[in-house]
C-alpha positions in Angstrom: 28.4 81.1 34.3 29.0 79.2 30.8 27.3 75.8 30.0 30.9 74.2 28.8 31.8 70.5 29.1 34.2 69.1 31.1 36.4 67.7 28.2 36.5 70.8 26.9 37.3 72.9 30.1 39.9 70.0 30.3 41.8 70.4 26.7 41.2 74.8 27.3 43.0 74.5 30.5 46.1 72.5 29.9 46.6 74.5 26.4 46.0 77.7 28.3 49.1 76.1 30.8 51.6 75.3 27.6 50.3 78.4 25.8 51.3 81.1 29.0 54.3 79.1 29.7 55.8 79.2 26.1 55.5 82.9 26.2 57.0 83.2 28.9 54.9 83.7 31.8 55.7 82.7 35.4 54.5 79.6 36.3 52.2 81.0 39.3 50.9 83.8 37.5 50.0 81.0 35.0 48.2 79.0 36.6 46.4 81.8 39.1 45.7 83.0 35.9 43.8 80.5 34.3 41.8 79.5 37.8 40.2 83.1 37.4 39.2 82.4 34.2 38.2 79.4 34.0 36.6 79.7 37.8 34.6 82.8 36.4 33.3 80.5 33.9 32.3 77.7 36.5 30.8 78.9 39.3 31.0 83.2 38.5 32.3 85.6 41.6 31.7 83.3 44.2 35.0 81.3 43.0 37.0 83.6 45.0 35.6 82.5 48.2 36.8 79.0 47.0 40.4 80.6 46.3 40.6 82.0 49.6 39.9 78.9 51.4 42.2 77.2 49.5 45.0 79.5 49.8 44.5 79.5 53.8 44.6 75.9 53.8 48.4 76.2 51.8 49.2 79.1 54.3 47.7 76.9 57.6 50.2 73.9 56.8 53.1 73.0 59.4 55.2 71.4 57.4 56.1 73.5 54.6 57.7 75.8 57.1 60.2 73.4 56.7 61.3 74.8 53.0 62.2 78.0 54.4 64.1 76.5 56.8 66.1 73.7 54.8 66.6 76.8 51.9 68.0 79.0 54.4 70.7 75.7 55.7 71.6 75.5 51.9 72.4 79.0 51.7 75.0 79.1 55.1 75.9 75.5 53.4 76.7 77.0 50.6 79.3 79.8 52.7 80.9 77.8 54.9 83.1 76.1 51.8 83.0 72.5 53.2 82.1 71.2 48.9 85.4 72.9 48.0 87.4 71.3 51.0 85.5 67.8 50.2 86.3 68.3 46.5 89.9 69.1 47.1 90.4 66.3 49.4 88.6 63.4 47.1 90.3 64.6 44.0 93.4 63.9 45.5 92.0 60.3 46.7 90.0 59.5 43.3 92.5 61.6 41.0 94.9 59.1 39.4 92.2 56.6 39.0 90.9 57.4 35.2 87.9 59.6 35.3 88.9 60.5 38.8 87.7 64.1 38.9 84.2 63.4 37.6 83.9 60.6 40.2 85.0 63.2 42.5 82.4 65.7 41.3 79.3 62.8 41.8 80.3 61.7 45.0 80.6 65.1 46.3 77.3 66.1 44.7 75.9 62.9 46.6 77.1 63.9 49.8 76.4 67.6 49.3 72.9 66.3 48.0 72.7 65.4 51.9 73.4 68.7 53.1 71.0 70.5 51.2 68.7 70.0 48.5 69.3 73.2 46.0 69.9 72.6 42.4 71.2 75.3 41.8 73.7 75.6 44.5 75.1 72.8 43.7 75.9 72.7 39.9 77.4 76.3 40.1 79.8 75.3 43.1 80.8 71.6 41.1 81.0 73.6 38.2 83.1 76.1 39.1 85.6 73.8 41.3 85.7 70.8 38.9 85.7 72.7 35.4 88.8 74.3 35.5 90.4 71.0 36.5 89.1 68.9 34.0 89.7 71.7 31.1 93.4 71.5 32.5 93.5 67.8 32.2 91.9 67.2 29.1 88.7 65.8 30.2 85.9 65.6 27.5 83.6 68.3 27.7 80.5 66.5 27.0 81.2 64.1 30.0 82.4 66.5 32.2 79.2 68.6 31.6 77.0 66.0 32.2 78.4 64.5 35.4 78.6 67.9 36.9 74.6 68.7 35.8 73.5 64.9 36.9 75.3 65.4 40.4 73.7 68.5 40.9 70.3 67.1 40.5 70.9 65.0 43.4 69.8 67.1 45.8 66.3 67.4 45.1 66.0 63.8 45.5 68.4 62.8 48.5 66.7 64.3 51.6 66.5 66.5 53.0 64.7 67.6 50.0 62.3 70.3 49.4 60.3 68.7 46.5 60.3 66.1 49.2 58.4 68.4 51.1 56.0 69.5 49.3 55.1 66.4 47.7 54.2 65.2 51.4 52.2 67.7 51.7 50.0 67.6 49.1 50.0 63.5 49.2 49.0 63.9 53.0 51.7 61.6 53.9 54.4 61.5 56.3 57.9 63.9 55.2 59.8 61.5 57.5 58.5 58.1 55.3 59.1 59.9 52.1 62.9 61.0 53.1 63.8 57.5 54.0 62.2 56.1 50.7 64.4 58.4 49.2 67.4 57.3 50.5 68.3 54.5 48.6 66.7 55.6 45.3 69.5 58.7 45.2 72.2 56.3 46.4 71.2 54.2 43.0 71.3 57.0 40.9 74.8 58.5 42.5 76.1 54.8 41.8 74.7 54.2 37.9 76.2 57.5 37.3 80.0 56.8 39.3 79.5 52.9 37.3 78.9 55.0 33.9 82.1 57.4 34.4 84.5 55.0 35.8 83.6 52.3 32.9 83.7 54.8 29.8 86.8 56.1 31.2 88.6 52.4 31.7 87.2 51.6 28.5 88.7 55.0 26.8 91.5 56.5 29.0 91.7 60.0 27.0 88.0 60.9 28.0 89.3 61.4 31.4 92.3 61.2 32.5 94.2 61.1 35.6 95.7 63.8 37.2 99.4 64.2 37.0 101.7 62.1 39.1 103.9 65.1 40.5 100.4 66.7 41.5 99.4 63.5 43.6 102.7 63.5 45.0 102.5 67.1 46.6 100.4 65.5 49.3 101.2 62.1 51.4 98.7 59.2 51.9 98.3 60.4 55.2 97.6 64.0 54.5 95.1 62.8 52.4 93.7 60.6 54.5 93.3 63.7 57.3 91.8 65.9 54.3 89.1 63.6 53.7 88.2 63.3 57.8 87.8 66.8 58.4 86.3 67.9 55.4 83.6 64.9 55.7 83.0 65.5 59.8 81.1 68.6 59.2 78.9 67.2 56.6 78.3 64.0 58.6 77.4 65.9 61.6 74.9 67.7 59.8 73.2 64.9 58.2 73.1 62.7 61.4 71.6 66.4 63.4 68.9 66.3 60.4 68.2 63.0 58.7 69.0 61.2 62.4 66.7 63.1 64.0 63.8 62.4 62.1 64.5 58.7 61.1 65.1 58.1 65.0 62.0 60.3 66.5 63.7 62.2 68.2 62.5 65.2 66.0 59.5 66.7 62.9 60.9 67.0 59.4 59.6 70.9 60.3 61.8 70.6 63.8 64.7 68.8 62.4 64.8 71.6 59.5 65.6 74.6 62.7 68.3 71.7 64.0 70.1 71.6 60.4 69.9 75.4 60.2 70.9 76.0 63.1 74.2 73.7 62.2 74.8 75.1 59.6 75.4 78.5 60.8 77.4 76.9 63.3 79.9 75.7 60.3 79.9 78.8 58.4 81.5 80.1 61.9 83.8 77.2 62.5 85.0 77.6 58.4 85.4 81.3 59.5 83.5 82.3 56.8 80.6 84.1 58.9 80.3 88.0 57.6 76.8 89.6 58.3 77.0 90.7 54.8 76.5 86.6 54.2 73.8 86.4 56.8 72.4 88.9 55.3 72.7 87.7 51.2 71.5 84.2 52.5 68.2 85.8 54.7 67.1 87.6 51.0 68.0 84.8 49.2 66.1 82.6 51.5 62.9 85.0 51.4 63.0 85.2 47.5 63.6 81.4 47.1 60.8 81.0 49.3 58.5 83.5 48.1 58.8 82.0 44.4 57.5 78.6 46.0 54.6 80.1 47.6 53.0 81.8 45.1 53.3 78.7 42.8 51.5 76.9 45.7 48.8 79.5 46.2 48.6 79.4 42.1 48.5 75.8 41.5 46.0 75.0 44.4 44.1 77.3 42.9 44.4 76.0 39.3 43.4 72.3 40.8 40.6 73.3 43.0 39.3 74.9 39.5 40.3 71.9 37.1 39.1 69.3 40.0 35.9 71.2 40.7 34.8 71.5 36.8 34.8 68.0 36.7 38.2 67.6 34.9 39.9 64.8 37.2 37.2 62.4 36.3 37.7 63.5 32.3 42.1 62.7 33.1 41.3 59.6 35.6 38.4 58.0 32.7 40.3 58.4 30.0 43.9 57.0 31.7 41.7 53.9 33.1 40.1 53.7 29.6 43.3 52.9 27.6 43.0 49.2 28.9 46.7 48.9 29.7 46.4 47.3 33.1 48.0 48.1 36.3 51.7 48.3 34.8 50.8 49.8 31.5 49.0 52.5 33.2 51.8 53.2 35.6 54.4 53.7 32.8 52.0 56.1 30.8 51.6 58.0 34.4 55.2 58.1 34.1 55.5 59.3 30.8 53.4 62.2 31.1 55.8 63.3 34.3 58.8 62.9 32.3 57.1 64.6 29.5 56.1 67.6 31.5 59.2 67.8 33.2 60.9 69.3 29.7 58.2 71.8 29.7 57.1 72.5 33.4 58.7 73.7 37.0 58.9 70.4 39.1 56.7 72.5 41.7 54.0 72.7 38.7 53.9 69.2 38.2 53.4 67.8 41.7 50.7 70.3 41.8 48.9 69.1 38.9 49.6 65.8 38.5 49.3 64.3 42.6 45.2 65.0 42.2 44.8 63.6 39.0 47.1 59.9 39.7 47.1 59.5 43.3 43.3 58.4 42.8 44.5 56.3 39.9 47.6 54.9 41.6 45.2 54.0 44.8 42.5 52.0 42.6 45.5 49.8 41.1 47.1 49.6 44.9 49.4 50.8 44.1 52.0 52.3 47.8 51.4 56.1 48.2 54.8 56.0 49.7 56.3 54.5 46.8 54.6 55.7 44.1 55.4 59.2 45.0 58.8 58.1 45.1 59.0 56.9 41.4 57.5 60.3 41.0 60.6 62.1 42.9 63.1 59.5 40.8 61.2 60.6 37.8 61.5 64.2 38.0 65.2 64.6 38.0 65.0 64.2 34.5 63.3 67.9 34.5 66.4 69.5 35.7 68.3 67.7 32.4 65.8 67.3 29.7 65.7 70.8 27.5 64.1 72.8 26.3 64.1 73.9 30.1 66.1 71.9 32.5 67.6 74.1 34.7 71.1 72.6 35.3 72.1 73.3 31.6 71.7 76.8 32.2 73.1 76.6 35.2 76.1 75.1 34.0 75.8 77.7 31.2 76.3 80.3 33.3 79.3 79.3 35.1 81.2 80.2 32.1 78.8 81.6 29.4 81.8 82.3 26.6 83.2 78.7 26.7 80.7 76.2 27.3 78.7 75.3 24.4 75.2 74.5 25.2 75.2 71.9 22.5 77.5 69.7 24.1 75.6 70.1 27.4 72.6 68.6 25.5 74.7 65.6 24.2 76.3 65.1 27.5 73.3 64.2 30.1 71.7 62.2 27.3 73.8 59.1 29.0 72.8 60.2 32.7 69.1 60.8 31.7 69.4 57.4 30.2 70.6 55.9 33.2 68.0 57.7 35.6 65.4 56.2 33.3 67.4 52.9 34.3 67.0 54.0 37.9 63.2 54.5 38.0 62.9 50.7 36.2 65.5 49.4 38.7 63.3 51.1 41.7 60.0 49.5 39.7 61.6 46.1 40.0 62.2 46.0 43.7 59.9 48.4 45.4 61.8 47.2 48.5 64.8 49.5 47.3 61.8 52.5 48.7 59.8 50.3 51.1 62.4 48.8 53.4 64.1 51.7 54.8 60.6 53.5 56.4 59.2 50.2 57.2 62.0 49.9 59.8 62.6 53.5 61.0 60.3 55.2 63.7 59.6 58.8 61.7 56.3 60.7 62.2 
């Protein structure tokens, strides 16, 4: 054991975090990393008892078998084809309004977002449906990047959400409460970003323009209209089976998660898309997605237990409360720091750090657990956009890595991170845009 103050145990560990992560390092190893070290320094060998206590308590917890769950519903999702039928069927219905396609490519996002709550998933599939459409109508690039990337990140907001998940989990609240705070919050992103399209495009018709007139006239109103039913049904289904079962009490998040699984197996066979060589990409997928979410749990429990126990929450917590901003000031620097993190860090990393060190804080101003870990969920869709390490840009990126210039990726969520900015002051304004929908629903 090493006589070091707790400021200074502080400063080490967070540089230690930048320092592995900017060379590269996983983000569990990280952070498992610098609890050994720093927990050798503390309290000597008998930190590891403290580890393994803390890792059983991660492993004993009922509700994150939920992620495995709600991954594996994304992955059949993701099979059964019902974004490209949905895609098809609104482009047709939005496509000769200007900017149709990229209001297409939000509000399937939005609704996909619903389904399943995989980035990744779902900038790939928009990306490599609506791409190729807005290249052959002469969209700009910049916009059409960006509304692909900014739909995408819908889904780890709109329930049913993983981050969701484990954010209720380490917040020791309810999963049901925090997926209807959610609701609204993603339908006022999803809307600031269809307002933003469809008013740049009015506003200047060659950023996006509509598809042709003999196109649109391949299909009648009516076959549009039937287009649009049956490839929203399936969808609907599955968000009533999920999100209604939990919001009416009829079902656990970790209950409702089987029900939506279970679903969604049930489309990929009604799409006829079922092949036990999908079953059997979407089980190891599932396993790997999972077992990446784990070990940053069993890491970052560690790295807290160590950075809590050396005294280092009351170093973060004094000198927050120290800069003498008040209840709003210090919100908005809490908020800060996310935003700031989220360029550098996994979103996993940051709920992990950041819930022990400002729930205290956000409890002594009074500040609603409920909704302040909601502005925290708003907040960290920005990490998906902001580089140097948002993940949608390389997503995107990698739909097409020879013709998409990553520069013009940058420049094109700068509007949509803007506007989720916008969001989280919109949500700050009127709390009851979070607050009214769990205060009325009977979730667990």
């Amino acid at each position: 054991m090493i006589d070091i103050s707790p400021e200074l145990i502080t400063v080490l560990m967070f540089a230690g975090l930048l320092i592995g992560l900017f060379m590269g390092h996983p983000l569990a190893f990280v952070l498992g990393g610098l609890a050994v070290i720093f927990g050798l320094i503390g309290w000597g060998p008998s930190v590891f008892y403290i580890f393994m206590n803390r890792i059983w308590g991660t492993m004993d917890n009922y509700v994150l078998l939920a992620i495995p769950l709600f991954i594996f519903m994304a992955q059949l999702l993701d099979q059964s084809g019902v974004a490209e039928d949905l895609f098809k069927a609104l482009r047709y219905l939005l496509g000769q309004t200007k900017g149709g396609i990229a209001l297409a490519v939000i509000a399937v996002s939005t609704i996909f977002a619903a389904c399943t709550g995989i980035i990744g998933a779902s900038v790939v599939t928009m990306g490599l449906l609506a791409i190729p459409m807005m290249r052959k109508y002469g969209y700009n690039e910049e916009l059409s990047y960006g509304s692909i990337c900014a739909g995408g990140t819908l889904g780890i907001l709109i329930p049913p959400s993983i981050m969701l998940v484990v954010m209720a989990s380490q917040a020791t609240l309810s999963v049901g409460k925090l997926f209807a705070g959610a609701v609204f919050p993603g339908f006022i992103l999803s809307a600031l970003y269809m307002g933003y399209v469809g008013i740049r495009c009015f506003m200047k018709p060659e950023l996006g323009p509509p598809i042709s007139r003999e196109e649109r006239a391949q299909v009648t109103n009516m076959q549009v209209a039937l287009m649009v039913l049956k490839s929203l049904v399936p969808p609907m289904i599955l968000i009533l089976g999920v999100l209604g079962s939990i919001f009416f009490g009829i079902a656990t998040p970790t209950e409702a998660s089987g029900v939506g699984a279970f679903l969604s197996f049930l489309m990929v066979i009604a799409y006829r898309k079922f092949t036990w060589q999908g079953l059997y990409k979407a089980v190891i997928q599932t396993a790997k997605t999972n077992t990446m979410v784990i070990m940053i749990l069993c890491g970052a429990t560690c790295f807290t237990g160590v950075f809590l126990g050396v005294g280092g929450g009351d170093v973060v917590t004094n000198f927050v409360m120290g800069l003498g901003l008040g209840k709003w000031g210090t919100f908005w620097v809490m908020m800060a720091i996310v935003f700031l993190l989220g360029m550098f860090i996994d979103w996993i990393g940051i709920v992990l750090i950041c819930f022990p060190l400002f729930l205290p804080i956000a409890k002594q101003f009074g500040f609603d657990p409920i909704w302040f870990v909601i502005m925290m969920a708003v907040n960290l869709q920005a990490s998906f956009l902001t580089p140097p390490f948002g993940y949608a840009l390389f997503y995107i990126k990698g739909v097409d890595p020879d013709r998409i210039d990553i520069r013009k990726v940058y420049r094109g969520i700068v509007p949509f991170v803007i506007l989720m900015l916008i969001g989280l002051a919109v949500c700050a304004a009127f709390p009851d845009a979070i607050m009214w929908l769990p205060g009325i629903l009977i979730v667990d």
